[in-house]
N, CA, C and O atoms as CSV, one atom per row, in Angstrom:
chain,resi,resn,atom,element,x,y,z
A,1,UNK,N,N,-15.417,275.842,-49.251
A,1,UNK,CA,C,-15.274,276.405,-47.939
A,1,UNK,C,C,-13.897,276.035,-47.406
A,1,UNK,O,O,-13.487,274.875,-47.433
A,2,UNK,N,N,-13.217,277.028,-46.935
A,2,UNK,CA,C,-12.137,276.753,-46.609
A,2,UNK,C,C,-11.908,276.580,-45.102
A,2,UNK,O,O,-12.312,277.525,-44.424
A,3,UNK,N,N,-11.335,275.548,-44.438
A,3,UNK,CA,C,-11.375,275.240,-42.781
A,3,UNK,C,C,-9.792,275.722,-42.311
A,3,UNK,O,O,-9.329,275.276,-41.262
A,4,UNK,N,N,-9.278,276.334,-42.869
A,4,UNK,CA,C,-7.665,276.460,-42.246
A,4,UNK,C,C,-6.974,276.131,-43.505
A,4,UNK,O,O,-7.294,276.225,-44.690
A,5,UNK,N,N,-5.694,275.623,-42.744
A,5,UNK,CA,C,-4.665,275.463,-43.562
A,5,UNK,C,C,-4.631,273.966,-44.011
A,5,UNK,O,O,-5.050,273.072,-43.277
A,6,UNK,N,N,-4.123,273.743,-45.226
A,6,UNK,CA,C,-4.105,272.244,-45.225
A,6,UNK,C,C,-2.548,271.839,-44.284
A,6,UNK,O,O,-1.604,272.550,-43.939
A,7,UNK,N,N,-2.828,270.440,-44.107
A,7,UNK,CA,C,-2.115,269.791,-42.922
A,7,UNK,C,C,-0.290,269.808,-43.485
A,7,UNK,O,O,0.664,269.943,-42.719
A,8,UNK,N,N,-0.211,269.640,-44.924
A,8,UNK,CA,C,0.991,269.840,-45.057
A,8,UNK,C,C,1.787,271.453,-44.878
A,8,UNK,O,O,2.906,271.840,-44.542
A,9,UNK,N,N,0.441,272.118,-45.334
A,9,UNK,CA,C,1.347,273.664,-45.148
A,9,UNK,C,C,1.431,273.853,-43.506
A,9,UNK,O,O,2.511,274.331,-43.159
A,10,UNK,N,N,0.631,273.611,-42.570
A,10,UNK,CA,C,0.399,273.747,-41.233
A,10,UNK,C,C,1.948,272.707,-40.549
A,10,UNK,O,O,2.596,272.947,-39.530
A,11,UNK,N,N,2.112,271.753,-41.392
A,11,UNK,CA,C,3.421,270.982,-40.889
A,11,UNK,C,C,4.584,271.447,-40.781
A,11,UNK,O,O,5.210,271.416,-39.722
A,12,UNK,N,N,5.187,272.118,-42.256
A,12,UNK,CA,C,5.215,273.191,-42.446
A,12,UNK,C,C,6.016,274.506,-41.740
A,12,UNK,O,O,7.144,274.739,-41.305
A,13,UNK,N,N,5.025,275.054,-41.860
A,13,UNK,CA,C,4.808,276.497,-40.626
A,13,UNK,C,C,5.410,275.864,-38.885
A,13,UNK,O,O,6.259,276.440,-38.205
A,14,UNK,N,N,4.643,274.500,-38.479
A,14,UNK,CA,C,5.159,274.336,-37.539
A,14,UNK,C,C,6.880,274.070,-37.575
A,14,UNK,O,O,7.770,274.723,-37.029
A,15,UNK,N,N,6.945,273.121,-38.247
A,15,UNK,CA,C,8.398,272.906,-39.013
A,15,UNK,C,C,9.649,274.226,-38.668
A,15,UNK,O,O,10.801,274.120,-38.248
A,16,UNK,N,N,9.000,275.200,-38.975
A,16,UNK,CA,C,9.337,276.141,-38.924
A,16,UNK,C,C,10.007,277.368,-37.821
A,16,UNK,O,O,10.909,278.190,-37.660
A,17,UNK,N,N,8.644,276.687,-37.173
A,17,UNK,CA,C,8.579,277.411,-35.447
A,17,UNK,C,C,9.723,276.375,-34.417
A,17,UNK,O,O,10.531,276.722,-33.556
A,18,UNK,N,N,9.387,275.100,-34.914
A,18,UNK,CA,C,10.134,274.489,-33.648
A,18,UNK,C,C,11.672,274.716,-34.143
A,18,UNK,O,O,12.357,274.544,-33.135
A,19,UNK,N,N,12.346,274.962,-35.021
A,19,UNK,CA,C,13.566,274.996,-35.780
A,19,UNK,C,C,14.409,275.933,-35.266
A,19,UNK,O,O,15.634,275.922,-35.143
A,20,UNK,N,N,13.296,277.034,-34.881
A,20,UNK,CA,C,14.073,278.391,-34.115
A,20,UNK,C,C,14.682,277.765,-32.791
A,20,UNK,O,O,15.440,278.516,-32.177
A,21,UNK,N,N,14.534,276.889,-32.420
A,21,UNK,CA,C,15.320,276.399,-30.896
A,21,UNK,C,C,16.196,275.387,-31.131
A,21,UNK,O,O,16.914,274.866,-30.277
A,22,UNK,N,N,16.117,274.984,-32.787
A,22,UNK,CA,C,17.348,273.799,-32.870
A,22,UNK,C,C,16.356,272.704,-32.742
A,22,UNK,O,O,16.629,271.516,-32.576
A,23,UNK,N,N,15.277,273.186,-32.828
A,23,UNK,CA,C,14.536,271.222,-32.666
A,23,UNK,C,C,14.322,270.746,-33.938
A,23,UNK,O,O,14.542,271.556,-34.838
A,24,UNK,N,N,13.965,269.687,-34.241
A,24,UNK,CA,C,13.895,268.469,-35.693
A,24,UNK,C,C,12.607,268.398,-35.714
A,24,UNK,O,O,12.088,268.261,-34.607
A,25,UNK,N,N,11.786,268.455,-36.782
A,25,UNK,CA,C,10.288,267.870,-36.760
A,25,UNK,C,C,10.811,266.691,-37.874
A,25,UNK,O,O,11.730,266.638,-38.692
A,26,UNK,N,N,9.768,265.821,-37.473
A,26,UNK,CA,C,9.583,264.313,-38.329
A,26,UNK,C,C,8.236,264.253,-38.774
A,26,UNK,O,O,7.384,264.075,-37.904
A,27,UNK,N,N,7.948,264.344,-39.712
A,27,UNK,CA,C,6.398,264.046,-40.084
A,27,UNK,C,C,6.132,262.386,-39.927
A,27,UNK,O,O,6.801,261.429,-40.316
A,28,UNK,N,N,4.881,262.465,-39.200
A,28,UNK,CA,C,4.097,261.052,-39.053
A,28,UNK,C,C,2.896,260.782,-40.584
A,28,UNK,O,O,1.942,261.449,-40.985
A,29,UNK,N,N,3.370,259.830,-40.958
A,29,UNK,CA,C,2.225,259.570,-41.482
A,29,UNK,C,C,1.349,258.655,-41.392
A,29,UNK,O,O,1.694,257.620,-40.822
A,30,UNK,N,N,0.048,258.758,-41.894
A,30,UNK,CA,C,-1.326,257.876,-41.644
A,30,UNK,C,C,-2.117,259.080,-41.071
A,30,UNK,O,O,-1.641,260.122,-40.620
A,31,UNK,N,N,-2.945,258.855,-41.141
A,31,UNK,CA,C,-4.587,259.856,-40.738
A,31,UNK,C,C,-5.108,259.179,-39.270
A,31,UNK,O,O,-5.888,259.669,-38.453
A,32,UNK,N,N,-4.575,258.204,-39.239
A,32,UNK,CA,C,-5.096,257.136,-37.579
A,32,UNK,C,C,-3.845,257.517,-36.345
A,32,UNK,O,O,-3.957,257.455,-35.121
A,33,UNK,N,N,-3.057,257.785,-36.894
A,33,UNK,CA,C,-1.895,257.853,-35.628
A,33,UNK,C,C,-2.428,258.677,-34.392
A,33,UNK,O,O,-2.432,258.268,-33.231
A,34,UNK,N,N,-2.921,260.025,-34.874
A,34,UNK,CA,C,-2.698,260.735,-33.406
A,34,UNK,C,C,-2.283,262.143,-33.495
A,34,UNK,O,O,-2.862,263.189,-33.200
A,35,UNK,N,N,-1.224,261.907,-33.938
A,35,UNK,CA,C,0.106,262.718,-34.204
A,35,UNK,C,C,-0.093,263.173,-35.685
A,35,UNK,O,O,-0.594,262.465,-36.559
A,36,UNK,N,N,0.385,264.498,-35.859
A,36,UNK,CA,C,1.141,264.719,-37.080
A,36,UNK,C,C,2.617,264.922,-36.983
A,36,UNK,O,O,3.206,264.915,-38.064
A,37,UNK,N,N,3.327,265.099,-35.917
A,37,UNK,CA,C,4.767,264.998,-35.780
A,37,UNK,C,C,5.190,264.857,-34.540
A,37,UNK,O,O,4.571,265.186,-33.528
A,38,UNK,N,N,6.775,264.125,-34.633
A,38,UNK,CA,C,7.481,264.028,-33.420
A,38,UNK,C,C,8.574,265.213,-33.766
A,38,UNK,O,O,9.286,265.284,-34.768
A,39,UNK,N,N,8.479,266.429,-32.274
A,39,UNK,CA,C,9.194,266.965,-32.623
A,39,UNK,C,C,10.899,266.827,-31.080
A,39,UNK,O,O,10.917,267.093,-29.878
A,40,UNK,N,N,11.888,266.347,-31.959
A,40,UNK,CA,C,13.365,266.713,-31.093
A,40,UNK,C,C,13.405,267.187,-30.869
A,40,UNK,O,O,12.655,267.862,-31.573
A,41,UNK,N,N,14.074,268.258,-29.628
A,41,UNK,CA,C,14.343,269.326,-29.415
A,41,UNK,C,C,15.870,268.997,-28.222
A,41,UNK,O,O,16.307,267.959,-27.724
A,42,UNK,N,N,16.281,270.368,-28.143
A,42,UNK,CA,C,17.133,269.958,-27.020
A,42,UNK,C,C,16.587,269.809,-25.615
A,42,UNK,O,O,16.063,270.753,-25.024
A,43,UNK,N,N,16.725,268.585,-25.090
A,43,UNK,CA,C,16.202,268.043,-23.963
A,43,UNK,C,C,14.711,267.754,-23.714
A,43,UNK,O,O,14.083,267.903,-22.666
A,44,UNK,N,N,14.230,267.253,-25.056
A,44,UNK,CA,C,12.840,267.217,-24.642
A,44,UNK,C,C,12.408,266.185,-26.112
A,44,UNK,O,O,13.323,265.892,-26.881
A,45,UNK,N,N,10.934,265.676,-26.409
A,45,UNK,CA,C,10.715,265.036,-27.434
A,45,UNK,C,C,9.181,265.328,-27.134
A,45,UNK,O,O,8.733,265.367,-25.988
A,46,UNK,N,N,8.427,265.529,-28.269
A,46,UNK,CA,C,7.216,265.998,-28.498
A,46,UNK,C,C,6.398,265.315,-29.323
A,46,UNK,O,O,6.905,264.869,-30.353
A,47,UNK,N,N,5.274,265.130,-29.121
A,47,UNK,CA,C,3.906,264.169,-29.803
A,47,UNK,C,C,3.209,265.514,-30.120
A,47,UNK,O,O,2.455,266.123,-29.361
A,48,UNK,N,N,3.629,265.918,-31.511
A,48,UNK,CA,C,2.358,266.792,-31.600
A,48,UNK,C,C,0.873,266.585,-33.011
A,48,UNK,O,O,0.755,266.011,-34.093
A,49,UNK,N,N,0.364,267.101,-32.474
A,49,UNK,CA,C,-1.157,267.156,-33.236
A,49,UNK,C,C,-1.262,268.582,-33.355
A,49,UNK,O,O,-1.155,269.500,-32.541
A,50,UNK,N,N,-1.586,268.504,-35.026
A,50,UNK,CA,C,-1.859,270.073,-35.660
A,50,UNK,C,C,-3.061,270.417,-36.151
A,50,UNK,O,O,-3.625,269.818,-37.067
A,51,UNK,N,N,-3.419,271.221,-35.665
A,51,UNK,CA,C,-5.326,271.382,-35.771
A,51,UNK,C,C,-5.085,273.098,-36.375
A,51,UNK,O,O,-4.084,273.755,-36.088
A,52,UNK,N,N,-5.932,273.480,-37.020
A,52,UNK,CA,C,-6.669,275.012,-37.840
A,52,UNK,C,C,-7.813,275.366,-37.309
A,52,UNK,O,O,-8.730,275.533,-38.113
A,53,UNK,N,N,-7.994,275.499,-36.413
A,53,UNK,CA,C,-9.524,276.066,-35.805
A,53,UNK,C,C,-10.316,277.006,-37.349
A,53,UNK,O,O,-9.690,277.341,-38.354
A,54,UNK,N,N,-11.315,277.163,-37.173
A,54,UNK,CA,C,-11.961,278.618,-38.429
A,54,UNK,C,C,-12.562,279.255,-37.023
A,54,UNK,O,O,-13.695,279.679,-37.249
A,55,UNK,N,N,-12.188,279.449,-35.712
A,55,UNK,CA,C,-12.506,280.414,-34.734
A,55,UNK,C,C,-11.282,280.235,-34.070
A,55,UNK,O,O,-10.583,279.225,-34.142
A,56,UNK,N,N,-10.971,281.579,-33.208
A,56,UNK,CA,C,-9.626,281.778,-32.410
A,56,UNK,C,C,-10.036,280.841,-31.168
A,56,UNK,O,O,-11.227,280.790,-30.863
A,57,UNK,N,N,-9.256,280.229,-30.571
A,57,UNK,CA,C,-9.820,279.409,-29.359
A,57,UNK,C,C,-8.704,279.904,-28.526
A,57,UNK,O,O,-7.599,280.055,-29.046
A,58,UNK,N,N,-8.970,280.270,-26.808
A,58,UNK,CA,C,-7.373,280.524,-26.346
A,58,UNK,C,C,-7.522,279.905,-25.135
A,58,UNK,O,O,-6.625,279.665,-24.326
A,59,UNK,N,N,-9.294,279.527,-24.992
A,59,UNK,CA,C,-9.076,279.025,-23.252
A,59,UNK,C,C,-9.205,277.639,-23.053
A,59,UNK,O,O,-10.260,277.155,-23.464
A,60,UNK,N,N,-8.529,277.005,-22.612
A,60,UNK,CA,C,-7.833,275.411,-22.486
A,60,UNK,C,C,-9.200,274.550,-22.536
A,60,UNK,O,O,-9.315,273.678,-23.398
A,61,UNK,N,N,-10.596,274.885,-21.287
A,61,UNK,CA,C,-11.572,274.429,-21.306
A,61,UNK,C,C,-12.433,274.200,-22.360
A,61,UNK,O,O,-13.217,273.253,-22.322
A,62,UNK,N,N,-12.365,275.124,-23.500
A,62,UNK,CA,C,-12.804,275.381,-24.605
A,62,UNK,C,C,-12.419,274.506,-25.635
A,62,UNK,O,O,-13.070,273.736,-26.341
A,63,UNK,N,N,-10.651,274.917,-25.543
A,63,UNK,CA,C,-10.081,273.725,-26.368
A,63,UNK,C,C,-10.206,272.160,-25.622
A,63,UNK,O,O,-10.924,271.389,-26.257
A,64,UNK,N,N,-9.786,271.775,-24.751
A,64,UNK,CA,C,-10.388,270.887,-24.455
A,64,UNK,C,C,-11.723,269.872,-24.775
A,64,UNK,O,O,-11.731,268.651,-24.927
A,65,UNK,N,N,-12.764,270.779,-24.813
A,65,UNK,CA,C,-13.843,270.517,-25.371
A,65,UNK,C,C,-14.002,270.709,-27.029
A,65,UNK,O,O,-14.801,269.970,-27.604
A,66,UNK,N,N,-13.392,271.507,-27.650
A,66,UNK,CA,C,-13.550,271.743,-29.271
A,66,UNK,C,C,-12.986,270.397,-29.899
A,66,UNK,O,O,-13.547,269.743,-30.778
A,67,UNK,N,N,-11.631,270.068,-29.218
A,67,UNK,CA,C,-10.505,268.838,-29.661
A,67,UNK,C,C,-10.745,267.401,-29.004
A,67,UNK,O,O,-10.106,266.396,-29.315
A,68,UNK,N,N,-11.798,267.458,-28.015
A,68,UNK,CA,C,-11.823,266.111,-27.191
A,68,UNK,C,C,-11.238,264.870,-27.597
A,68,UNK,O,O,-10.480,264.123,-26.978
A,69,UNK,N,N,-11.846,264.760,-29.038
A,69,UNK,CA,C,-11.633,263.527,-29.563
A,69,UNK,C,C,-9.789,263.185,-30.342
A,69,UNK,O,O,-9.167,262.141,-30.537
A,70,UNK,N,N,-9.565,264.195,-30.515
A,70,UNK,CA,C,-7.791,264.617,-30.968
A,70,UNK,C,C,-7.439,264.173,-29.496
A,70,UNK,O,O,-6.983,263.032,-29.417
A,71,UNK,N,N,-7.530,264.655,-28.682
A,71,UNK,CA,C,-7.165,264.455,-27.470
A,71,UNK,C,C,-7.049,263.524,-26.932
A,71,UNK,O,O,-6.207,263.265,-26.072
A,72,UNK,N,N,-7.934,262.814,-27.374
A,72,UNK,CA,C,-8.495,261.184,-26.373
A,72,UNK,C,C,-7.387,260.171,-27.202
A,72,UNK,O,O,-6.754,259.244,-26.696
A,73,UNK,N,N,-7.340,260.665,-28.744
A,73,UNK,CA,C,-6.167,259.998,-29.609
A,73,UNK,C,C,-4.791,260.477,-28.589
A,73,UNK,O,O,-4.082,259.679,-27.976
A,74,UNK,N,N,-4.656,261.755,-28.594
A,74,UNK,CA,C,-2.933,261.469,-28.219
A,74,UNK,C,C,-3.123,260.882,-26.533
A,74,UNK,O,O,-2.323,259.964,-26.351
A,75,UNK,N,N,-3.736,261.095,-25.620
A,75,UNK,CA,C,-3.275,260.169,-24.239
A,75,UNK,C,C,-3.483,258.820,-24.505
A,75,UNK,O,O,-3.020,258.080,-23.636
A,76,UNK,N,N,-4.251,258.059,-25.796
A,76,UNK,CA,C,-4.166,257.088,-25.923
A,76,UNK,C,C,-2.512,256.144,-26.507
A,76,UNK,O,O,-2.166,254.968,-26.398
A,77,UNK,N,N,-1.973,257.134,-27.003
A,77,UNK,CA,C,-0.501,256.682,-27.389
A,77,UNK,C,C,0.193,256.141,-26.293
A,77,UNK,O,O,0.135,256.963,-25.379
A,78,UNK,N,N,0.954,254.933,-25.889
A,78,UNK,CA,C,1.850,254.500,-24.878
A,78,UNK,C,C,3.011,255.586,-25.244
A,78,UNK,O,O,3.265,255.800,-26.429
A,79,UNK,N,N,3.757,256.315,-24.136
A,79,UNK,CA,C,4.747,257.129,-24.150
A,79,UNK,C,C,5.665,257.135,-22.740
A,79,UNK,O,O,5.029,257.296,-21.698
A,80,UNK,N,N,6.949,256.989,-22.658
A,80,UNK,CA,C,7.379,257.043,-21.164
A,80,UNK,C,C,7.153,258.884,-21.053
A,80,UNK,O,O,7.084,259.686,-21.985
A,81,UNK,N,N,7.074,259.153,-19.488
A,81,UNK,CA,C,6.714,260.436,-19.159
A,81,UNK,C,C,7.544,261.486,-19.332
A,81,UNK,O,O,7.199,262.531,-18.781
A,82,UNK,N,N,9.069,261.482,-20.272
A,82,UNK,CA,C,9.695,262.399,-20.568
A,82,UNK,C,C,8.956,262.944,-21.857
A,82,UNK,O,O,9.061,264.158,-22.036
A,83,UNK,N,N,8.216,262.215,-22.790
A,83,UNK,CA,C,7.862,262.705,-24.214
A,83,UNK,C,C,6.144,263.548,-23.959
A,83,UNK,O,O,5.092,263.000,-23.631
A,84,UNK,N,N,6.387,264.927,-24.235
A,84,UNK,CA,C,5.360,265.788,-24.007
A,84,UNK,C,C,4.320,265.303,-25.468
A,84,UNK,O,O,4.728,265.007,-26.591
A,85,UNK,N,N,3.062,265.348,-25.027
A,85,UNK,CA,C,1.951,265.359,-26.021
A,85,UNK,C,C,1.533,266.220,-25.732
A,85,UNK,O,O,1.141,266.450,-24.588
A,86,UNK,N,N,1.458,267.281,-27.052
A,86,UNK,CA,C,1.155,268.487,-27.200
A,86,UNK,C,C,-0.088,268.970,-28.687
A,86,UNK,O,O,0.167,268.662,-29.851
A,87,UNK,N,N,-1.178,269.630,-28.332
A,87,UNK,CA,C,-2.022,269.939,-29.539
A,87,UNK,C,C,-1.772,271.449,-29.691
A,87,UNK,O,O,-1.865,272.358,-28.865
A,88,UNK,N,N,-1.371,271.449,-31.208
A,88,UNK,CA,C,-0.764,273.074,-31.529
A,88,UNK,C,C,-2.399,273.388,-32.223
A,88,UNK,O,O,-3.168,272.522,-32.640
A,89,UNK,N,N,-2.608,274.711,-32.196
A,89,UNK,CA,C,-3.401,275.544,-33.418
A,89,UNK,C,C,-2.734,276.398,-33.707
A,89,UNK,O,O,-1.902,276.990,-33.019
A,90,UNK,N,N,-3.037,276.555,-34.777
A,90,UNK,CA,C,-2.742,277.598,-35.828
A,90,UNK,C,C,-3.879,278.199,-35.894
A,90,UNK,O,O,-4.820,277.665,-36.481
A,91,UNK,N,N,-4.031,279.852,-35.092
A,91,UNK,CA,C,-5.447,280.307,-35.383
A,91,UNK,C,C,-5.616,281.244,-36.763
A,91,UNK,O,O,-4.721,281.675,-37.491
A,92,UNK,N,N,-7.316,281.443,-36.895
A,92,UNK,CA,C,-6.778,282.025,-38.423
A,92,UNK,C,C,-6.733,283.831,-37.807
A,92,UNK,O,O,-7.428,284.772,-38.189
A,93,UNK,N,N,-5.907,283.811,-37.007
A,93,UNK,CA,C,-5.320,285.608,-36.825
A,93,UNK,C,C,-3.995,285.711,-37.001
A,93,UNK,O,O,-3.295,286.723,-37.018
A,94,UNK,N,N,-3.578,284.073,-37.189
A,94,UNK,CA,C,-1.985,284.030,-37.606
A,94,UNK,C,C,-1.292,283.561,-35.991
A,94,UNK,O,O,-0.126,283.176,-35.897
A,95,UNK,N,N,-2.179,283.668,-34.853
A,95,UNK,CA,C,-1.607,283.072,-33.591
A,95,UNK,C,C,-1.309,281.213,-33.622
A,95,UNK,O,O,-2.206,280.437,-33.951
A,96,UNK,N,N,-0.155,280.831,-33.291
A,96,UNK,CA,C,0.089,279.614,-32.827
A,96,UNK,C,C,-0.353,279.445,-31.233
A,96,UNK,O,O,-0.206,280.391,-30.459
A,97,UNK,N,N,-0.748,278.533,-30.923
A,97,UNK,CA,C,-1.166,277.942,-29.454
A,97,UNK,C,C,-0.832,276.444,-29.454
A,97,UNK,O,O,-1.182,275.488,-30.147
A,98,UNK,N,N,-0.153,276.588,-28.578
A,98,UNK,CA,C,0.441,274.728,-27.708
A,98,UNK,C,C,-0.340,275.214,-26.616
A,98,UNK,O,O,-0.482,276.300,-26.055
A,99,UNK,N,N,-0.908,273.793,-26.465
A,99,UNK,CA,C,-1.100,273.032,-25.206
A,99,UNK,C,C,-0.880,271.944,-24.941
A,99,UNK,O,O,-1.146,271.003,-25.690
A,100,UNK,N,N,-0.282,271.829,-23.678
A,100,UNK,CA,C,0.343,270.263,-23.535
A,100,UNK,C,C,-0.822,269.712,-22.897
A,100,UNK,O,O,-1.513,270.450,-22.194
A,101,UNK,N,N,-1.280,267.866,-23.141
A,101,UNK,CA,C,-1.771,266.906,-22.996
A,101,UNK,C,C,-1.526,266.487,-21.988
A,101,UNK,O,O,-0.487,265.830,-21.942
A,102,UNK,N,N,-2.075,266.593,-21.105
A,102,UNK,CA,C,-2.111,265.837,-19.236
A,102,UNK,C,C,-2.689,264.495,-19.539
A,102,UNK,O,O,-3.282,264.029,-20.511
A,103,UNK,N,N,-2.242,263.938,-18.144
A,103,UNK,CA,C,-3.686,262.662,-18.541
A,103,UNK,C,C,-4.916,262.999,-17.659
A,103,UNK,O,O,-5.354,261.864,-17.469
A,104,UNK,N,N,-5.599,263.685,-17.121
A,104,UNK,CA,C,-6.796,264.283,-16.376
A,104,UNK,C,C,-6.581,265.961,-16.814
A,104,UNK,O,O,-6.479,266.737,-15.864
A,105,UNK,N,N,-6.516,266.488,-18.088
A,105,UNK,CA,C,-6.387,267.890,-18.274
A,105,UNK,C,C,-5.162,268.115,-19.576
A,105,UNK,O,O,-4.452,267.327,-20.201
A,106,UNK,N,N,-5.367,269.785,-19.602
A,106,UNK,CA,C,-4.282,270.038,-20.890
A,106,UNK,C,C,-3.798,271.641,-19.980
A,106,UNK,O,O,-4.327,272.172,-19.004
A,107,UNK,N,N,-3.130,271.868,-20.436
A,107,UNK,CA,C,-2.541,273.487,-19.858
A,107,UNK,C,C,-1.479,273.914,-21.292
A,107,UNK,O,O,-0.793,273.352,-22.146
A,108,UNK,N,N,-1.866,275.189,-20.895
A,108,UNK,CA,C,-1.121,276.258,-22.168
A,108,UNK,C,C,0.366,275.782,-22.000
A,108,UNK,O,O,0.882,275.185,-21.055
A,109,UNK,N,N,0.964,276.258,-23.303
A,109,UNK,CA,C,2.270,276.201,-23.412
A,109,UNK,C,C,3.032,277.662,-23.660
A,109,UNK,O,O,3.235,277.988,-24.829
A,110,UNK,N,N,3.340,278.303,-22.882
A,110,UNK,CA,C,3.669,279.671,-22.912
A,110,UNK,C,C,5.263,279.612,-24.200
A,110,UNK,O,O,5.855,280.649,-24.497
C-alpha cells in the first residue's frame, strides 16, 4: 500500500519549490526532530515538516486535526519569532499546501 511519497523524494520536490525564490533547503536528520528541513530564504528562515496525505486536505481545521501530533512536535521546538514553522503537504492531485504553525492555531500559506 502506498501512503504518498517517500520522505526523500517529497524533500526533494520541496527542495525544488523553495529554490524558485533563491531559498536553500538543509535536510534535518533523525525521525524525532520535528522537522524535515530548515529552509533559507531571502529574509526569512523556515522549520518545515513534510507530510503526503492519501486524501486532499485544504481546510486548516482539518489539517490541524489530521497533523495534531506533527504539530505539537514543531511548536515544541525553542525558536526566536523571526523563524516560521511551517507543515507542507504534498497532496496526491500533485497540489503543495503550507501552513504556517501559530502557537494557539495554523493559517494557510498563500
Amino acid at each position: 500500500m502506498n501512503r504518498g511519497r517517500r520522505p526523500s523524494v517529497a524533500l526533494h520536490e520541496a527542495a525544488l519549490r523553495f529554490s524558485q525564490d533563491g531559498s536553500r533547503v538543509l535536510p534535518v536528520a533523525g525521525s524525532n526532530t520535528g522537522v524535515n528541513a530548515v529552509v533559507v530564504g531571502p529574509g526569512n528562515v523556515r522549520l518545515v515538516r513534510i507530510r503526503s496525505p492519501r486524501n486532499v486536505i485544504s481546510d486548516p481545521d482539518e489539517v490541524a486535526y489530521a497533523y495534531r501530533e506533527e504539530i505539537a512536535l514543531l511548536r515544541e521546538i525553542p525558536a526566536p519569532g523571526c523563524v516560521e514553522k511551517v507543515l507542507m503537504l504534498f497532496q496526491s492531485n500533485g497540489a503543495l499546501l503550507m501552513f504556517r504553525i501559530l502557537p494557539h492555531g495554523i493559517e494557510a500559506v498563500p
